[in-house]
C-alpha positions in Angstrom: 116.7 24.2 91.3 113.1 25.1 92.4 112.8 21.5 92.4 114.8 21.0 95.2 112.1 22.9 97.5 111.7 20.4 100.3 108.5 20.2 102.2 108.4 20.2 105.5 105.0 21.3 107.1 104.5 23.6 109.5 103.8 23.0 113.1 100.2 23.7 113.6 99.9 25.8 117.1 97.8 24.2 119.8 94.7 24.8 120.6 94.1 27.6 123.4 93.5 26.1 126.8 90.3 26.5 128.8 91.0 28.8 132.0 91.1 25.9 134.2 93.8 24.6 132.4 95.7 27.6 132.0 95.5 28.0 135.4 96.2 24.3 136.2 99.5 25.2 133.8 100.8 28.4 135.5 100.6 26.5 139.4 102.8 23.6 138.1 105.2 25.2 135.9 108.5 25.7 137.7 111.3 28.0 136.1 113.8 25.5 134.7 110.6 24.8 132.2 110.7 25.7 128.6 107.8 27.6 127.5 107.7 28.7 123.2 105.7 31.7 122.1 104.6 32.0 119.1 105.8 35.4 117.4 103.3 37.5 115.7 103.2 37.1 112.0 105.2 40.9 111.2 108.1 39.9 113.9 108.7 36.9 111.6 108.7 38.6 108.6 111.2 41.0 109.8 113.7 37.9 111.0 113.0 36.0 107.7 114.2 39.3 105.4 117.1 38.3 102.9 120.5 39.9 103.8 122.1 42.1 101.2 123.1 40.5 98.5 126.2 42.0 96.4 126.5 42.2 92.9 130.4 42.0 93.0 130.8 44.6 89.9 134.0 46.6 90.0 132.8 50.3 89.6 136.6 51.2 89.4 136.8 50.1 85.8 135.2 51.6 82.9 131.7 50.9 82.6 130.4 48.9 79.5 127.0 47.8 78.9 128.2 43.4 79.1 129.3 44.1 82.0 126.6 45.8 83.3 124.2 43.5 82.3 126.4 40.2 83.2 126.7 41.4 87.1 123.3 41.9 86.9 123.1 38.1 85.9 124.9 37.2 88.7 122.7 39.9 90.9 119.8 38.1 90.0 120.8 34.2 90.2 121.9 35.1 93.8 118.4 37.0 94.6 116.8 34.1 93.2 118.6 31.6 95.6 117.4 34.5 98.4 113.7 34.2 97.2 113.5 30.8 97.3 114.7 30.6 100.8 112.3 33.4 101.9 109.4 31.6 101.0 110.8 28.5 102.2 110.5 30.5 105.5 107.7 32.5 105.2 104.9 31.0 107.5 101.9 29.0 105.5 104.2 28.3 102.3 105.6 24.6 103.3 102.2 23.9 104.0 101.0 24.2 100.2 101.6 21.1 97.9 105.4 21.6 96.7 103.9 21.7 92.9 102.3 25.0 94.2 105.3 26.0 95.9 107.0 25.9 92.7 104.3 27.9 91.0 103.8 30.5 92.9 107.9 31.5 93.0 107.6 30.6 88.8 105.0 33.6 88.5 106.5 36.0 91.2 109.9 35.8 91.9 110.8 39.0 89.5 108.4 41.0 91.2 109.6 39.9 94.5 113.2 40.6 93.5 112.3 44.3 91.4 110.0 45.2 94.6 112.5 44.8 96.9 114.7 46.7 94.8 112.1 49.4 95.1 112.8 49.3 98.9 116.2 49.4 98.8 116.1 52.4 96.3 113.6 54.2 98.8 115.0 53.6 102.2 119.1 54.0 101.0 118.9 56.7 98.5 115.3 58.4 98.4 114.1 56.7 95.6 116.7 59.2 93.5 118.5 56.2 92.5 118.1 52.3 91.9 119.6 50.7 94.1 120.3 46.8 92.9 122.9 46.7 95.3 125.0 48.5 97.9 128.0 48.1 94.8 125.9 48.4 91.9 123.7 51.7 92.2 122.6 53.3 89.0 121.3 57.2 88.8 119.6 58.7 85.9 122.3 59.4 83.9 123.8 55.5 84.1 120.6 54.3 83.2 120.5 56.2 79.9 123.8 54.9 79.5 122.7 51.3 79.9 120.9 49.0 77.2 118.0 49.2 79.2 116.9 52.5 80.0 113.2 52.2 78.8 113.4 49.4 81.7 114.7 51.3 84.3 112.4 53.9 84.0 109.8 51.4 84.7 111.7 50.0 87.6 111.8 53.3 89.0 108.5 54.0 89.5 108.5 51.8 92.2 110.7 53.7 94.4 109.0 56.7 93.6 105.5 55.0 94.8 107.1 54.5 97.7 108.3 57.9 98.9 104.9 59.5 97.2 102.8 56.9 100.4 105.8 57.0 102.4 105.4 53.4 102.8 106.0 52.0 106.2 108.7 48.4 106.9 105.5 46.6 108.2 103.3 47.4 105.1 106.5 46.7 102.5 106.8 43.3 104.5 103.1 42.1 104.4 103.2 43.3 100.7 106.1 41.8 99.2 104.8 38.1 101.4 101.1 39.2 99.2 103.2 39.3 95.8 104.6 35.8 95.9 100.7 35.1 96.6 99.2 37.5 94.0 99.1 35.4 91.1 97.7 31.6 90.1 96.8 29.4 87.4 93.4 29.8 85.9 93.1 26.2 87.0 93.9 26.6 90.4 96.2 25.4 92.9 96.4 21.9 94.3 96.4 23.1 98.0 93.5 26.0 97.1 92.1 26.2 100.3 95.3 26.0 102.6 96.6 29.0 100.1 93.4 31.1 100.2 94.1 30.6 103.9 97.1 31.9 104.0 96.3 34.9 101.7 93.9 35.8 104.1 96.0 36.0 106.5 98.3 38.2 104.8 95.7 41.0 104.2 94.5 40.5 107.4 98.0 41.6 108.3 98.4 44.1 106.0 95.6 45.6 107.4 97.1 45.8 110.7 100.1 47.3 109.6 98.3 50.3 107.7 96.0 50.8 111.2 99.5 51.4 112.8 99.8 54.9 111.0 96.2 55.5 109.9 93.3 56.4 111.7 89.3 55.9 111.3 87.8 53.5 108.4 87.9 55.8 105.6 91.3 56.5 105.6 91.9 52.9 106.3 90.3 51.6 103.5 91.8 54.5 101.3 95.7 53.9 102.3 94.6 49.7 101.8 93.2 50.7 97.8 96.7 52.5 97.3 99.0 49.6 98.7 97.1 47.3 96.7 96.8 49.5 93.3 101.0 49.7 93.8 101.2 45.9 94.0 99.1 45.3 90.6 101.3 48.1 88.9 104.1 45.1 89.0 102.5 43.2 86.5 102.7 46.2 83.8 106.1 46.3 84.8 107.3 42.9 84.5 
C-alpha cells in the first residue's frame, strides 16, 4: 500500500518581483484576473487535518477483549490510510524521493496515529479518557479491563502532557508534521538535503506558533525544550 505513494512534486513559488514589477503588475491587472496566494504554512496544516475516523464498535453489546482489540484493527488500518494521505499533503513531502516517502511513514506512522490520539483525548475529554474515537472511548476502568492496560497507561501520558503545557492547535499541528520527520536511517535519506529543508522549516514554524502565546527569549526557548522533550517521549512509548 505505501507503495502506491505517487509523486508528484510540488510547485515551487516564484520568485518575488522587483518593485518595478510589482508595480508594473498592479497597473495592468484588471478584476476578471486570477491572482493565487500562497497560504502560510499553519493555514495548511489546519485544512490538510484528517477527519474523524470511526472505529464502528458497538458499545451496546457486552464488551470482550477480541473485540476490543479487532475494532481497534480496523481503527488503525483506517488511520493508516489517513496518514498516508496527510503526508501526501503535507507541503515539502512529494518533494522527497518516494523511497524516503516510504521511510519516513514506515518509522512514524504509530506515533503520528497515538499523538493524535493524545489530541483527541485532550481537546474532547480533558485528557481523563483516551479517546481512539468518538465511538470507541476508554476510561480508566475499561483500560484495566482490556488486554492492554500496561499500554494504555503509556498512551495516556500523552494527553496528560498536553493539558499539563496546555498545548495550543498551532503547536500540536507543527509537532505532529515534525514526528513524521523525527526519525531516519543511520544511512541517510536519498533526498537529505530537500528533507533537512523541510525540517527546518517546520521548527521554524513551530517556533512561530509557541511566540503566539509566549513572550521574551527565555520563555521562548523554555516552552520550545518542553514541546520537543514531549515529542521524544513517543519513542519510549512506541
Amino acid at each position: 500500500m505505501l507503495r502506491a505513494l505517487d509523486v508528484v512534486a510540488l510547485q515551487q513559488p516564484a520568485a518575488l518581483p522587483n518593485e518595478s514589477q510589482t508595480l508594473v503588475q498592479r497597473l495592468s491587472f484588471s478584476p476578471s484576473q486570477d491572482i493565487q496566494f500562497i497560504p502560510p504554512l499553519i493555514t495548511v496544516l489546519q485544512s490538510i487535518e484528517p477527519e474523524v475516523v470511526y472505529a464502528g464498535y458497538d458499545n451496546t453489546k457486552p464488551e470482550t477483549p477480541s473485540a476490543l482489540l479487532t475494532s481497534l484493527n480496523h481503527l488503525c488500518e483506517r488511520q493508516l490510510l489517513c496518514v498516508v494521505k496527510w503526508s501526501k499533503s503535507l507541503p515539502g513531502f512529494r518533494n522527497l524521493h518516494i523511497d524516503d516517502q516510504i521511510t519516513l511513514i514506515q518509522y512514524s506512522w504509530m506515533s503520528l496515529m497515538v499523538f493524535a490520539m493524545g489530541w483527541r483525548s485532550y481537546k474532547h475529554v480533558s485528557g481523563q479518557m483516551l479517546y481512539f474515537a468518538p465511538d470507541l472511548i476508554l476510561n480508566e476502568q475499561r483500560m484495566k479491563e482490556s488486554s492492554f492496560y500496561s499500554l494504555c497507561l503509556s498512551m495516556w501520558q500523552i494527553p496528560q502532557e498536553f493539558v499539563k503545557l496546555q498545548v495550543s492547535c498551532e503547536e500540536f499541528l507543527c509537532m505532529k508534521a515534525l514526528l513524521l520527520l523525527n526519525t531516519i536511517p543511520l544511512e541517510g535519506l536519498r533526498s537529505q538535503n530537500q528533507f533537512d529543508d523541510m525540517r527546518s522549516s517546520y521548527i521554524r514554524e513551530l517556533v512561530k506558533a509557541i511566540g503566539l502565546r509566549q513572550k521574551g527569549v527565555v520563555a521562548s526557548s523554555q516552552r520550545f525544550y518542553q514541546l520537543t522533550k514531549l515529542m521524544d517521549s513517543m519513542h519510549d512509548i512506541i
